[in-house]
N, C-alpha and C positions, 0 to 999 in steps of 0.2 A: 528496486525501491528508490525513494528521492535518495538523494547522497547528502543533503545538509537540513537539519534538521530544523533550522527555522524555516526554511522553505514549505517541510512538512506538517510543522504546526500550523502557521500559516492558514496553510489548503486546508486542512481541516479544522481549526475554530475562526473563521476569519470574521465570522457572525456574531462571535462571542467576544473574540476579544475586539473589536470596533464598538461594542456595548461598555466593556469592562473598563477603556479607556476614556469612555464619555462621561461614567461613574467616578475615573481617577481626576480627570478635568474640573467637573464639578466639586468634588472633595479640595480643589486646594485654594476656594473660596472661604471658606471656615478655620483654614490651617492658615491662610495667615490673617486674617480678623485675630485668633487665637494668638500670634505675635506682637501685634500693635496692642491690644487693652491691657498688657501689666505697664507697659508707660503710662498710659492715660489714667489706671487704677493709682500709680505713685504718685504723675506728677498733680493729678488732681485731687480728691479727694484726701488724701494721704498726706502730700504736703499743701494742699492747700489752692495753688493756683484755680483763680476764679471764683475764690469764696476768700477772698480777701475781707470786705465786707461783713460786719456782722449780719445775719440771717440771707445771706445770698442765697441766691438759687442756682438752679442751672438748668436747661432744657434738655433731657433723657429720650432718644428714639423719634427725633423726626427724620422723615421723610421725605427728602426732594428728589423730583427725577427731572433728568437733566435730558434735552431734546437737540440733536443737532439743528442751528441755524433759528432754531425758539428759546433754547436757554432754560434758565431752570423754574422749574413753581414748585412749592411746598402737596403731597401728599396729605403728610402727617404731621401736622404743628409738634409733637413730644408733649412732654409731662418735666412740668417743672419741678425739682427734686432739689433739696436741702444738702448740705455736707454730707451727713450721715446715711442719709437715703439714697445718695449717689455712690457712695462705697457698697451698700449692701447690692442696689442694684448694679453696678459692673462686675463686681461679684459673684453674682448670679449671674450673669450674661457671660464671663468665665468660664460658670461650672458646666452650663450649656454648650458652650463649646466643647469642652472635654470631651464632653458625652457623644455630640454631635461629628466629632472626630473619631470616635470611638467607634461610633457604629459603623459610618464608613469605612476607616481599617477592616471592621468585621465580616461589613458586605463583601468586602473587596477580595479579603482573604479567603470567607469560605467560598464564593464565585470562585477562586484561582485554583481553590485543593479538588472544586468538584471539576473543575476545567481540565487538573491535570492529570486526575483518576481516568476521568473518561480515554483521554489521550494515551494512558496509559495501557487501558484494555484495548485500545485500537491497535495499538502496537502490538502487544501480546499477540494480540487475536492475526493480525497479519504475519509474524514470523511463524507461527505455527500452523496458519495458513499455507506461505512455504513449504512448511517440514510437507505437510502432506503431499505435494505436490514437488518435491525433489525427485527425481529420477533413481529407480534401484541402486545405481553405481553409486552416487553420492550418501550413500549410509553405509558402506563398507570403509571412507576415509573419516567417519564423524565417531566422534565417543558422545555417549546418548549423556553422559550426568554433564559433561561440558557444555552440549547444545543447551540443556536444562538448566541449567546456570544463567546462561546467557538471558535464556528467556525469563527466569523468575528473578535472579540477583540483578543482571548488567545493566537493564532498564528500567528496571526501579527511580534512578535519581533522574531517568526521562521524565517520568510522570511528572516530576517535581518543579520541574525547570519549566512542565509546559505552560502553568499559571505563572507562570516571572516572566515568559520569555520578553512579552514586550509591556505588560502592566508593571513590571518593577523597573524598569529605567524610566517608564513614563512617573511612575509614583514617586520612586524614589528621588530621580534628578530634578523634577515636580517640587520635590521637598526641600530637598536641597537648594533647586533657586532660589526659592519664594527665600529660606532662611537667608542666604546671601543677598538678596536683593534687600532686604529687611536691613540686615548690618550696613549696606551700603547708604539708604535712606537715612540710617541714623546719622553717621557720619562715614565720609571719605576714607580716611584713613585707617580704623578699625576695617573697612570692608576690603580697601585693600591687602590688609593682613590675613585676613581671614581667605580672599581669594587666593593667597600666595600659597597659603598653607594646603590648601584645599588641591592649588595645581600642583605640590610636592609630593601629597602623598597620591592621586591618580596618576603622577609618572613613574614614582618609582614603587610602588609595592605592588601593581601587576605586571614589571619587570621581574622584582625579584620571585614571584609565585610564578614565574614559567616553570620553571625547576623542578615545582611540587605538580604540574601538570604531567611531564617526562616520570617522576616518580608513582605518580597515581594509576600512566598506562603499565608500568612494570608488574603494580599491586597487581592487576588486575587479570590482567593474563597469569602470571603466576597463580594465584587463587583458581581461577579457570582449569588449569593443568591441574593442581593439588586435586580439584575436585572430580576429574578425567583420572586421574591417576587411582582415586577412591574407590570410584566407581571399576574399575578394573580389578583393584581387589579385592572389590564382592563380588564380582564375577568369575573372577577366576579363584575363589576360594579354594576351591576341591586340588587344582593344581599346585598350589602354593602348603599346601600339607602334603600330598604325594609327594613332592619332591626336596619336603626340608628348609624353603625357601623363603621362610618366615621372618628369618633376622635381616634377610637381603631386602623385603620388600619392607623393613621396621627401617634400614638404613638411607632407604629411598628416600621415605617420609620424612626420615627426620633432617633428611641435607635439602630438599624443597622448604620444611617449614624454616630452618635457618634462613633460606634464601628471602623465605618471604620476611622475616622477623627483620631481618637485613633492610630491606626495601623498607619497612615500616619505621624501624629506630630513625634512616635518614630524613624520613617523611616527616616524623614528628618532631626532630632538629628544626628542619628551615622552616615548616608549620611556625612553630613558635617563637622563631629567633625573627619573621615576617612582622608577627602579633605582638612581639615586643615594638618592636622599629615603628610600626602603624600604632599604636598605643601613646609611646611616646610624640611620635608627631601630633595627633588629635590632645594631648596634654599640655603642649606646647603654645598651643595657640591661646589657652587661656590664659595661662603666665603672660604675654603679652598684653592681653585685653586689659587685664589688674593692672600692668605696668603702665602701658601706653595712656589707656584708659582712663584712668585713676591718676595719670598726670593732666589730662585735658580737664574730667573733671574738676582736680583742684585750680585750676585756672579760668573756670568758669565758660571754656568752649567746649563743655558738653556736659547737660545736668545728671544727673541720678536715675531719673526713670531711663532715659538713653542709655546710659552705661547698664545698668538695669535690663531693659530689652534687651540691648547688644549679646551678655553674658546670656542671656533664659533661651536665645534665637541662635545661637552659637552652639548652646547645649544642644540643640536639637539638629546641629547641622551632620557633628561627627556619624551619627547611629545612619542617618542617609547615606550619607558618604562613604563608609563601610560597607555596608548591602551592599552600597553600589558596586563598589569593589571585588567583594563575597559575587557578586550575581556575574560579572564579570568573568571573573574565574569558573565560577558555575558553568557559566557559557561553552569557553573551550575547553570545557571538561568532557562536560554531557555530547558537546559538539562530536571530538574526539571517539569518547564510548560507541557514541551513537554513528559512526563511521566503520570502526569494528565489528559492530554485528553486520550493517548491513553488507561489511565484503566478505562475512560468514555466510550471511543467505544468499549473498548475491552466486548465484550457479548459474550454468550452462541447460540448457536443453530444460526450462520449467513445465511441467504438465499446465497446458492451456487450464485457468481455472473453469471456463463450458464444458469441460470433458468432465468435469468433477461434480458440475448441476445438477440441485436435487433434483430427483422423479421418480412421483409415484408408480408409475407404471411404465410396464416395457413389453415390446413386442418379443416374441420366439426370434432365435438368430436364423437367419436363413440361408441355405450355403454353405457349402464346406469351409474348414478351418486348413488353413491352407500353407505352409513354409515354402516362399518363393528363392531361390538359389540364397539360402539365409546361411549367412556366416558370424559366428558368435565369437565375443574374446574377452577373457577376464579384464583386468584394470593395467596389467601392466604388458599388456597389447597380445599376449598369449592365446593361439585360435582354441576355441573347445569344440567349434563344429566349422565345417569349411564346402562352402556352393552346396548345400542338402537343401532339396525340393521335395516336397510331401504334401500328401493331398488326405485329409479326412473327411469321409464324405458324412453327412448324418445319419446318426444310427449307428455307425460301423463300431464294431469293436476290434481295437489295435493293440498289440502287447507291443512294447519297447523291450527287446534284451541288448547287452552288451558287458564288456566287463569295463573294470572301474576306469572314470576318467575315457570313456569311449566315444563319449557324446549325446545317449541319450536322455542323459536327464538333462543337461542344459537347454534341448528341444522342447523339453514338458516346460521348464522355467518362461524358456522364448513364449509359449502357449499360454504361461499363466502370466505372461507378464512383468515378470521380476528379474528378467533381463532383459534387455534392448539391443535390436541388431546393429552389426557396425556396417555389413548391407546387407541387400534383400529385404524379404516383407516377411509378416506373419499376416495373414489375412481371413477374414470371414467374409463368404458371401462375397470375394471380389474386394470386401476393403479394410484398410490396414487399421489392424487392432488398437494400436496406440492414436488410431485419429477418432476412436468412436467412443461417445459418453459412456462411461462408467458404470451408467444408471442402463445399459445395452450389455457391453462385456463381462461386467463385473458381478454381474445376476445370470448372463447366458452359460459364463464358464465358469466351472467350481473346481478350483485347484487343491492339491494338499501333498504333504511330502514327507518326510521323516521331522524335519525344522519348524516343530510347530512353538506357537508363542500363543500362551496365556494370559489375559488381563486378568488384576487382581478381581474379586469375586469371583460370584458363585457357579458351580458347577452348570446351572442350567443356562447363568447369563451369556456365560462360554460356549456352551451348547450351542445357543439361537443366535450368535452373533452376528453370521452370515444372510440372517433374516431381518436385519434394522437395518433397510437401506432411505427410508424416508417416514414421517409422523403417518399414518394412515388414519385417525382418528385422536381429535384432539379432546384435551384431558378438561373437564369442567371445575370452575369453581364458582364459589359463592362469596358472599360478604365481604372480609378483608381479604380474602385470599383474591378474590378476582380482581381487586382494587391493587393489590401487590401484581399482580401478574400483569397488568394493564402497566404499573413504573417499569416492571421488566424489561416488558418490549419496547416503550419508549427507551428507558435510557440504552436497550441493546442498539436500536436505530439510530440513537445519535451518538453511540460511539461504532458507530459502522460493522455491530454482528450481525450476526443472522439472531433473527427472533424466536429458531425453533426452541419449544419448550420440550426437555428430557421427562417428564412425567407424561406428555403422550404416547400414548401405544405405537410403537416404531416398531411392531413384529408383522411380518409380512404372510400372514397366516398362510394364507393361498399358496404360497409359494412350499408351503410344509404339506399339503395335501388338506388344509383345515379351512374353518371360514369363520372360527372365532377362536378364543384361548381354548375354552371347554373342551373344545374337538383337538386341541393340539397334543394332549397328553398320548393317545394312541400311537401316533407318529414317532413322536419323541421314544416311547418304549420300542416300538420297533425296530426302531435303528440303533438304540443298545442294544437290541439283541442280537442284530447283524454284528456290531463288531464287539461280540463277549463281552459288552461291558456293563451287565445289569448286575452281574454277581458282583462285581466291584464296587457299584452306587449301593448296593444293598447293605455288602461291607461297613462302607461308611456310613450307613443309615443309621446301622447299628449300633455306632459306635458315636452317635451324636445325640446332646443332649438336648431336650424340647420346652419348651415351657406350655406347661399340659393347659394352660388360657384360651392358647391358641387356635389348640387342638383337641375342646374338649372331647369331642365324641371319642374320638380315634383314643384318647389315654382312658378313657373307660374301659373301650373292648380289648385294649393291651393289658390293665388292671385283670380283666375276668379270662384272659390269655394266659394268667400262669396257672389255673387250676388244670385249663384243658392241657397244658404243658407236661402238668405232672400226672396228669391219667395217660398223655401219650408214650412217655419213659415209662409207663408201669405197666404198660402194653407193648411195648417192645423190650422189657426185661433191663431198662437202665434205671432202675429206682435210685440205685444210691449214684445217680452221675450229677448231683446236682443237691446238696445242703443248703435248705431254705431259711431266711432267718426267722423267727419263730420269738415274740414277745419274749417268753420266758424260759428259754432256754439257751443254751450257747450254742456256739456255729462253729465247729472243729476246722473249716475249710476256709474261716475269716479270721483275719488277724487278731492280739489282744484287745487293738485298738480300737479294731470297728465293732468288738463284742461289747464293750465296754460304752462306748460312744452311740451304738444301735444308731447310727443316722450320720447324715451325708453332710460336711462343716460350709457353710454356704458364703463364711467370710472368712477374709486371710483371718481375724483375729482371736480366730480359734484353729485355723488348718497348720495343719503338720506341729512343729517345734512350738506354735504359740500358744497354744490348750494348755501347756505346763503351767503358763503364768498365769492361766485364771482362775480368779479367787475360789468359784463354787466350786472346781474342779478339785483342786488340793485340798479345798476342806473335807471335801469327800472322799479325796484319798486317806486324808489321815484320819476320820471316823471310822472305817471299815479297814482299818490297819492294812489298805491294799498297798499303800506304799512300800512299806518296808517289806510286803511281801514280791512286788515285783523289780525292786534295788537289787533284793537278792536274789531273784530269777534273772534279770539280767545281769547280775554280776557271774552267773553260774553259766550262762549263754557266753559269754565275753571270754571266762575261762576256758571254754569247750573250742569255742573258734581259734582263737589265740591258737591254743597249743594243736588242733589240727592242718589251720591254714598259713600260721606266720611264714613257714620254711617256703610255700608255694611262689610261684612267679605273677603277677599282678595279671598276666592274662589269662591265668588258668581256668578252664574252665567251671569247675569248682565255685568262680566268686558268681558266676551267671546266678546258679541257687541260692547264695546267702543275701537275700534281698534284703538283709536289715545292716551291711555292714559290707565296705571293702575292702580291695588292698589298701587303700593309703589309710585307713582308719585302723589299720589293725597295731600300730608304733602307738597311738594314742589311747588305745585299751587297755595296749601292755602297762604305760605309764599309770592308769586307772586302777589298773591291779594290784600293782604295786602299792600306790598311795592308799588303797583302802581294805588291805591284805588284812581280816580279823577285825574289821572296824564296822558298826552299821550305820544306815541310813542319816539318822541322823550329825553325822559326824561330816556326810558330804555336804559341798558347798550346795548351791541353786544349778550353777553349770553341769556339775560332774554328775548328778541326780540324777538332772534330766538325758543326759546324755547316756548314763545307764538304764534308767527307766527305757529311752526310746527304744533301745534292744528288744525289752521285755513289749513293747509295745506290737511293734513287726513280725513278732513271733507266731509261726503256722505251725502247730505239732505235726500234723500229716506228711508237710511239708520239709521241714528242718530236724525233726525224728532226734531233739536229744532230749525227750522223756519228762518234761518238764511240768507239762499241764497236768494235774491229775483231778478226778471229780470232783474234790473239795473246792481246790483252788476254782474250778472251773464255774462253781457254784456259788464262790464267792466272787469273782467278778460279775457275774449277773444279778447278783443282790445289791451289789454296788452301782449297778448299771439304775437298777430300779430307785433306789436314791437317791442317783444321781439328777433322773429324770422330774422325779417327783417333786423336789424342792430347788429346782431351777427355776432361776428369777427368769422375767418375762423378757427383759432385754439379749439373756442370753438364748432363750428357747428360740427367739428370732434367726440366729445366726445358723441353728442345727434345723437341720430337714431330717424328723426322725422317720425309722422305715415301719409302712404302716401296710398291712397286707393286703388292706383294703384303700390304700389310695398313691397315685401315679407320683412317681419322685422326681422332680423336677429338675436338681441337681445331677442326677443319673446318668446314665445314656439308655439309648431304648433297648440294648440288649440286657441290661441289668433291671431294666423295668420288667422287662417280660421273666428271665428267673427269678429275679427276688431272692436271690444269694448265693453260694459259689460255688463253680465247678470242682465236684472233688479230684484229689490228686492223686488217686488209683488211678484213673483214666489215662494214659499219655499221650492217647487222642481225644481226649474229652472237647479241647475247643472244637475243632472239629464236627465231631459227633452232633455238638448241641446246636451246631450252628446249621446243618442240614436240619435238625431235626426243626429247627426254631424257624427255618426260611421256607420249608412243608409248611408248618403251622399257619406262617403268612398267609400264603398262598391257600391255604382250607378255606381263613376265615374271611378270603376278600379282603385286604389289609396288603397283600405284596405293593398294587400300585401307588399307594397312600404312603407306605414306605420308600418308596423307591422317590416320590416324591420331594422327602427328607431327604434324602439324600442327591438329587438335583440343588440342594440348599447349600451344600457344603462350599465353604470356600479352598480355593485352591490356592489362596497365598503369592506373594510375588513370583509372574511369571509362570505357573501354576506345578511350583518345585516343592507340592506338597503330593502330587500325585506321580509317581514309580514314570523311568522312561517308559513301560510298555500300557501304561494307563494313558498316558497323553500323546500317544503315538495313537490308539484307539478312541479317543474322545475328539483329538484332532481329521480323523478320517470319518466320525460319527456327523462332527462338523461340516464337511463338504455335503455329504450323503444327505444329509434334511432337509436342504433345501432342492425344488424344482430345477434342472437345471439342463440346457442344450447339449452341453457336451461336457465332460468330467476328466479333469487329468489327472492322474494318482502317478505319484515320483516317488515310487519307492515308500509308498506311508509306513509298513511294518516293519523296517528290518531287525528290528529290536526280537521277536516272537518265532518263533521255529515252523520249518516250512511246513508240518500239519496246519496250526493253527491259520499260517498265511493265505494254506487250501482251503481252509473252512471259511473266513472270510470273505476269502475274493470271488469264492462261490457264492454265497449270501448276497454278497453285497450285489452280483450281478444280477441277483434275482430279486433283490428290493431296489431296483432303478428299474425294472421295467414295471412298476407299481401302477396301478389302472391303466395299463395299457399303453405304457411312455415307451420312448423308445430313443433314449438320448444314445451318444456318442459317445464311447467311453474307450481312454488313452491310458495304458496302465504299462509305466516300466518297473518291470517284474525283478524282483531280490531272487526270485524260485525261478527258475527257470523252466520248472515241471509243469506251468500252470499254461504255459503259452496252448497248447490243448484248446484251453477255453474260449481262446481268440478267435474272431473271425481269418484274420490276418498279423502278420506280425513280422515285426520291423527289426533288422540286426546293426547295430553300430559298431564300425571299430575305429580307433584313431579320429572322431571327428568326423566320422563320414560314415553315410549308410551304404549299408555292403550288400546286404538281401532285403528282400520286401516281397513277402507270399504268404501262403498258406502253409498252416501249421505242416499240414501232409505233406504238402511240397517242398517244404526247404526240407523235411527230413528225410527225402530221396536223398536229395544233393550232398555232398560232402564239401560244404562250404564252411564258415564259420559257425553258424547256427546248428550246426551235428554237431561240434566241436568245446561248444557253452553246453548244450545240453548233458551229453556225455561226463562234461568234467563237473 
């Protein structure tokens, strides 16, 4: 990248700002018109000069132009104009200016903020550019929140500086002349004061602001670190509680942020102690003017409207002269910054950006894949594999064994790219992988390995990633939207992106076995099925809520899905596995709370703790005397746990079942008990109520068994429920999704759509039980794919560490598999899963890659070593080096190393 920054502004707006400068040029014809008329307003009209005379006049706005070597002729004779009418019109001609300066400021400035947005995305867009094109080894020394800083905080005040770079010396010192040249015209001697004042402070206050330059690269790199450092421990969370180590990484933080606060307190010292000294000097110079000034005046070498100008044109010198200053500093600031990144990005060995060139289409790779006497070595010069020559020919299937650190997974890495030889070749077809577009190897070979990485969204986006290598069909719009998408491309062209729009279909269907979306779904399920992982998308299907608008059909035939549900339990003998809620009757297997509430709270301002405070809610408590009755159910629950569970240890297993109360909450019941030992309801405050109520709220008789519900009571919360319903205002009936048996609940999830109330607690495999029985049902009613669907929806959260390691060790290997591809190298993707399931897989999967008749090349180092069987051939590594290379039958005559993995 350039190394100096005006250099690179420059090259890229040279167009713009040679315009914006022409605009500053022009602009300071008006700015100093705008200096001379408060003289001419004083000394004429105002005091009089030229209308000496009673009814004088004077001539207002003509016009001579003056011709070299012809001399001048009148235009516009003017408008002869009175005292009074010459005050109003310079006056007006005044306010015209203002205005007329105004806009130009305006033009000028937003021309410079869109000048240096643009600039700004340019820059983005090129360091990230970069990042993609860094070579494997340089993301093993980079912390990713640091580069990220870099790229969203560091250049931030680039963008800023790139509308100043050269419009604000030209504007500002523009301004500044013109007012100096102005003072000087009046008089000599004020101009040389003003000039004197003017050379004191551009000598000495961007001396003393070096200081604050050396402080500001401190800030900044420190903050950088802070934020590497952050970033570290979110990542390593899990470690940093294994080991205790929590106050060590609080001690960290907190002697970085001193360091920084450090750095900052000095900054804000000579910041201000600068803005004092600069303050005063600009203060300075007017006390002179008054003095100096105001002496020539009273002596009659220099009138009033002079002295007058002088002070109004003065006033407006400092505010230039300052910027100037300010932009100055700016300069070698931004200068600075913008030297630091680029010896961040600046690397060795950059991926040519043609090997990166989109393309829609690629030919089959041809020729085997090839390791030419390739020796590999991590970063700090250590070999992992040493002179190993291997030849894959297409079609072959090769198993890789070795034990750990032996060498063959670094070979599959060399193969997929994510490491780079120190010599030798990795080659296809005769030529070297790392010479050949992207849009060739990066579609020919489909790599995957245990190390997989998730982008945030959705399961399906994750899925297909491997299949967005270029727009294959672009997106339409109409009306304003095509008129917006039309400024898109322009201004992505003139700030140097690329134009491709993300709302075009970027799935490379063909490459899945498809030839549009429709036909993709097939594919997609098949290769969850390969790698066991429909039951898990199903899982979460289930377990995700819909908004049934969507999906009308589909929440109908799940609505008329719980009758067939309960004829299927009454047909295989599970009737009572499953308590439905039922308008007018109670639900023994649902809490107090959802008996009571019969529906799903769809805003915080009713969910969990907050329903106590609202109004309809307690007026209906206290109509139906259910309060007092369940104070003292949970006051009697409170007593029950207390004295069973206080003596226990907080991780007993015991507190797993008291879903309404824990260890740390059991000191604050005692104290409850105590304070309201013989007292009722009424006597408690609003806190202590609710807090005992919540008890009674959480309560499962099935479940928690201390005898509490009995028919009455039970029947009196349902009559309560009913009144509750019934003369609820409209604003709150809004917030409650009540359960209706005849319509799809929105708030829900789909598994609680289809039973429509809850699993009794007889069962102790009831989840279980209901969930084959409920994933049958799917599957009856044509509804599995539709679901499974859903569940392609879900998102997977940062990094996708909402799905188990052995889910994304499986969706990561489901990833390679979907797409078409020449040869496939699998490093070890399962080790997370036991070697049945690794057999069932690597079986599968060999038999969904040979899918209409393919016959790609597939590279697999083996965790099981019982699977090599399956290979055509198979390869032993030890120490860095291949030691055997045959057939499965053959190496197990030999008593080489490969009997000796096997065996153990």
């Amino acid at each position: 990248m350039e190394n100096r920054l005006s250099r690179y502004i420059w090259t890229h707006t040279r167009k713009q700002q040679l315009f914006i400068l022409l605009v500053v040029a022009v602009s300071m014809i008006p700015y100093f018109m705008s200096f001379d008329l408060p003289k001419r307003i004083v000394n004429g009209p105002i005091q009089g000069k030229g209308f000496e005379q009673p009814g004088a006049t004077e001539t207002f706005f003509d016009i001579n132009l003056w011709l070299p070597g012809i001399g001048s002729f009148p235009l516009f004779g003017g408008i002869e104009l009175t005292r009074m009418q010459t005050l109003y019109a310079l006056s007006a001609v005044f306010l015209l200016l203002v205005i007329i300066n105004g806009l130009f400021k305006l033009y000028i400035n937003t021309y410079k903020g869109r000048l240096g947005e643009r600039l700004l995305r340019r820059i983005r867009f090129d360091l990230v550019d970069r990042i993609l094109r860094f070579p494997p080894t340089q993301f093993k020394r980079m912390k990713g929140a640091e580069v990220s800083s870099m790229v969203k905080d560091e250049v931030e005040p680039l963008g800023g500086f790139t509308g100043d770079a050269f419009v604000s010396p030209a504007l500002l010192g523009g301004q500044a002349l013109t007012a100096l040249a102005f003072i000087f015209m009046q008089n000599l001697w004020l101009g040389f004061i003003a000039a004197f004042m003017v050379g004191i402070q551009a000598t000495i206050i961007p001396r003393m602001r070096r200081r604050l330059l050396v402080l500001g690269r401190e800030r900044q790199i420190t903050a950088r670190e802070l934020a590497g450092r952050v970033s570290e421990i979110v990542d390593g969370i899990g470690t940093i509680h294994a080991y205790d180590t929590s106050n060590y990484e609080r001690a960290d933080i907190a002697s970085r942020l001193g360091r920084i606060y450090k750095i900052r307190y000095d900054l804000y010292q000579w910041k201000f102690m600068v803005k004092f000294i600069n303050n005063f000097l600009a203060q300075l110079t007017p006390f002179l003017f008054y003095c100096i000034g105001g002496y020539l005046a009273l002596r009659g070498e220099l009138d009033i409207g002079q002295l007058v100008a002088v002070i109004s044109a003065y006033k407006d010198l400092p505010g230039p002269l300052k910027e100037l200053i300010d932009w100055d500093q700016l300069r070698q600031d931004v200068q600075v910054k913008f030297q630091q990144v680029v010896e961040q990005f600046s690397v060795d060995q950059l991926i040519d950006p043609k090997i990166q060139a989109i393309g829609a289409t690629t030919a089959a790779l041809s020729g085997p894949l090839a390791a030419s006497n390739l020796t590999l070595a991590d970063d700090s010069g250590a070999r992992l594999l040493e002179h190993v020559s291997v030849e894959i020919r297409p079609g072959e299937k090769v198993a890789i064994i070795g034990s750990a650190g032996s060498g063959g997974d670094v070979l599959a890495e060399a193969f997929g790219r994510l490491i780079w030889p120190e010599s030798g070749r990795v080659t296809v077809g005769g030529e070297d992988i790392l010479q050949l577009p992207e849009s060739v190897v990066g579609r020919g070979i489909s790599y995957a390995s245990s190390d997989a990485y998730f982008f945030y969204g959705s399961l399906r986006d994750n899925l297909l990633y491997g299949l967005k290598h270029a727009p294959l069909a672009a997106a339409t719009y109409e009306g304003s939207l095509a008129a917006h998408r039309k400024w898109e491309r322009q201004e992505a062209k003139l700030a140097g992106n690329p134009d491709h729009d993300m709302n075009d279909d970027w799935i490379d269907y063909s490459a899945a076995g498809a030839t549009r979306a429709e036909d993709l779904f097939p594919s997609i399920l098949a290769v969850l099925d390969t790698v066991q992982l429909s039951k898990d998308i199903l899982d979460l299907a289930l377990r995700t809520a819909i908004n049934p608008a969507d999906r009308p059909d589909f929440a109908e035939r799940i609505v008329a899905m719980r009758q067939a549900l309960r004829e299927e339990l009454e047909e295989a003998g599970l009737a009572g596995l499953v308590a439905y809620f039922e308008p007018g009757a109670y639900n023994s297997e649902a809490t107090v709370g959802e008996n009571f509430l019969f529906g799903n709270a769809v805003s915080d301002a009713v969910r969990g703790r907050n329903i106590a405070k609202n109004a309809h809610f307690r007026s209906v408590m206290r109509q139906t005397s259910l309060e007092r009755i369940l104070f003292d159910m949970g006051y009697s629950i409170a007593e029950t746990a207390v004295e069973l569970f206080s003596d226990l240890p907080p991780d007993h297993p015991f507190f797993q079942q008291l879903t309404f109360m824990t260890a740390d909450d059991i000191p604050m019941y005692q104290a409850l008990l105590q304070k309201y030992a013989g007292k009722s309801v009424e006597d408690a405050s609003d806190d202590d109520r609710g807090a005992i109520i919540r008890l009674s709220f959480n309560y499962v008789e099935p479940r928690h068994r201390f005898g509490l519900l009995t028919p009455e009571l039970m029947a009196t919360i349902v009559d309560a429920r009913r009144l509750f319903h019934e003369t609820m205002p409209d604003d709150l009936a809004a917030q409650i999704e009540r359960y209706d048996p005849e319509k799809y609940l929105a708030s829900a999830t789909l598994m609680d759509n289809v039973l429509f109330g809850r699993i009794s607690q007889k069962h102790t495999d009831g989840s279980n039980r209901i969930r084959s029985v409920v994933s049958a049902l799917l599957n009856a009613e044509g509804l599995i794919e539709e679901v499974l669907d859903i569940g392609l929806d879900f998102n997977l959260g940062a990094g996708g560490k909402r799905l188990t390691a052995v889910q994304r060790q499986k969706l990561n290997l489901a990833r390679a598999i979907i797409r078409r591809s020449d040869y496939y190298i699998f490093n070890r993707p399962l080790p997370s899963l036991d070697h049945r399931l690794q057999d069932e897989i690597v079986r599968d999967v060999m038999k969904l890659l040979k899918r209409n008749d393919a016959n790609p090349a597939v590279v697999w180092v083996l965790s099981n070593t019982s699977l090599t069987s399956l290979f055509e051939r198979v390869l032993v590594f030890d120490r860095g080096a291949l030691v055997e290379d045959d057939t499965h039958e053959k190496l197990t005559q030999n008593n080489g190393i490969f009997k000796q993995l096997v065996s153990s």
